[in-house]
N, C-alpha and C positions, 0 to 999 in steps of 0.2 A: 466721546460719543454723545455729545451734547444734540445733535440737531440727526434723531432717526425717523425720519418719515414715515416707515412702515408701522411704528407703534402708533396705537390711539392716543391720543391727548388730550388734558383736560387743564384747564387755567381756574386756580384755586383763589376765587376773591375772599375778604376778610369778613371772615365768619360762617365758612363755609367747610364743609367737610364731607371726601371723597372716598369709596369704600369700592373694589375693581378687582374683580376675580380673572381679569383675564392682564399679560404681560402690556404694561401704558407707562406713558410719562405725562407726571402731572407737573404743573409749574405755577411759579408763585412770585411775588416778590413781596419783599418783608421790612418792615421798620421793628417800630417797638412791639407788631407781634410776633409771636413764634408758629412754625409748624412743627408739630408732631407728625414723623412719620413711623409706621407698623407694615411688616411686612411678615407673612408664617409661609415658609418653603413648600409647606409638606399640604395646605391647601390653594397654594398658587393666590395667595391674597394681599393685599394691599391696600393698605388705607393711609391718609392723609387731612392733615385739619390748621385750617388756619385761623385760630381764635384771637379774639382783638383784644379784650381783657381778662381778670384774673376770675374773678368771682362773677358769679349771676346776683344779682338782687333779690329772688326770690324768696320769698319766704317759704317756697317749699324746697326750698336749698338741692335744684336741680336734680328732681326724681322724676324720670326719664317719660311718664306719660304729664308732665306739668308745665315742664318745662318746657317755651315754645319757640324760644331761640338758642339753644342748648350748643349751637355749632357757633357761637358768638363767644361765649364763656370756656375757658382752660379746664376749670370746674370741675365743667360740665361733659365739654365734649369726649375729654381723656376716657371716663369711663364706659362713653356711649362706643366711643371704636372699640375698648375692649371686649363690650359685651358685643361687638358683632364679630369678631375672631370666635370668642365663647359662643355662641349661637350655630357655629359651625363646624363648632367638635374642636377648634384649637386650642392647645394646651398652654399656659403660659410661658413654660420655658421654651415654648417654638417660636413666642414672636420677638420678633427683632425690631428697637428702637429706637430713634434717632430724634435730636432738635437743635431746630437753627432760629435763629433771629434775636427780639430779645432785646435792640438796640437801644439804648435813648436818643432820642432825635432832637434836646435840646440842647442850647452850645451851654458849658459850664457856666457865663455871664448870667443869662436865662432865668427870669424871676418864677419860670414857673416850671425849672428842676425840678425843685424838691420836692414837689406838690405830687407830680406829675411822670416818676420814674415808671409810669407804664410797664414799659421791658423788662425792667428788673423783677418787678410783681409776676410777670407773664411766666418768667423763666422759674421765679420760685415754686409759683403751682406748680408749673407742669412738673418740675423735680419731683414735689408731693406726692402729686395724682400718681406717678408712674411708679416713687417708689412704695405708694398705700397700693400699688395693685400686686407688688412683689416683683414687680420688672425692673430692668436694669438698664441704662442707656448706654448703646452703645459705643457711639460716637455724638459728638456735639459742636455746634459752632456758634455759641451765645453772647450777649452785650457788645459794648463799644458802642460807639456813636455812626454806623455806615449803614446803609439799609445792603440787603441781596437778593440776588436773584435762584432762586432754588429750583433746580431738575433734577425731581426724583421717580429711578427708574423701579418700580413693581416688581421686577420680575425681580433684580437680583438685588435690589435694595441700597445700591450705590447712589447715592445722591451728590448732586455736583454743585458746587456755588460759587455764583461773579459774588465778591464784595467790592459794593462801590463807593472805590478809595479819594478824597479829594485833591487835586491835581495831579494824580497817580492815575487815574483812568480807570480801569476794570480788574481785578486780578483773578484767574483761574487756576482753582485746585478742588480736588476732593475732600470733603472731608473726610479726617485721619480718625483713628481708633481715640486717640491722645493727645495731637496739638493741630494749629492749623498749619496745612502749607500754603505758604506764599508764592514759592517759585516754580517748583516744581509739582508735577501730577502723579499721584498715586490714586491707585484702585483697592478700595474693601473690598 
């Protein structure tokens, strides 16, 4: 169910973060950043964020009226989606949450690896942020070296991903509760 024309659609650039009370698919594609996605059943909600790096600069260490690019930063943005679940009566153990990307994008050779492990930093926040809110992830598909392509649907919180493999082409699967699949397609 990758290409449904009847949803709204929204294409999530880097540093950007999307909050849709009504059933959409948002989409994205990912290197060394991650998306966080949130979804709460019980208010038809749905949010999504694609942050580029780990920390803000700030020295007001991203408190939510100072911070001016808050949707940039892991940080930041994590706790800006929760408070608009919170803002709207949702409970914490209603939302449901997922992340993908993550990647490092340089080849092992690469003088500037080490420097430069972006993804890995990305993926450690958001671990942080999600579990300093008391939330739990519930699927994931983080690191390696492959960027993807992410469609994730609002309404039921299924999220789909091309990972683009080299000289393998594209591969399709959902992500799993627990591993990736490669070959075959499953639905959360």
């Amino acid at each position: 169910m990758i290409n449904n024309k009847d949803l709204p659609s929204y294409y999530l650039k880097p540093g950007e973060f999307c909050f849709v009370r009504e059933p959409s698919l948002i989409l994205t594609v990912l290197g060394s950043c991650v998306m966080v996605t949130m979804i709460c059943r019980r208010l038809a909600a749905g949010a999504a964020c694609h942050p580029v790096l780990p920390v803000c600069p700030s020295a007001d260490s991203c408190q939510p009226d100072k911070c001016l690019l808050k949707n940039k930063y892991v940080a930041c943005v994590i706790p800006e989606m929760i408070r608009k679940f919170q803002d709207l009566g949702g409970r914490l153990n209603e939302v449901e949450v997922k992340m993908f990307g993550g990647s490092n994008m340089f080849s092992r050779n690469s003088p500037q690896r080490d420097n430069l492990q972006v993804g890995s930093k990305n993926v450690s926040m958001a671990r942080l942020k999600i579990a300093e809110a008391g939330l739990t992830l519930k699927s994931f598909d983080v690191g390696g070296n492959r960027g993807r392509k992410i469609y994730f649907y609002t309404d039921s919180g299924d999220v789909w991903v091309k990972r683009f493999q080299a000289k393998l082409g594209i591969i399709d699967y959902l992500a799993d509760e627990k591993e990736l699949l490669t070959t075959e397609l499953k639905k959360i």
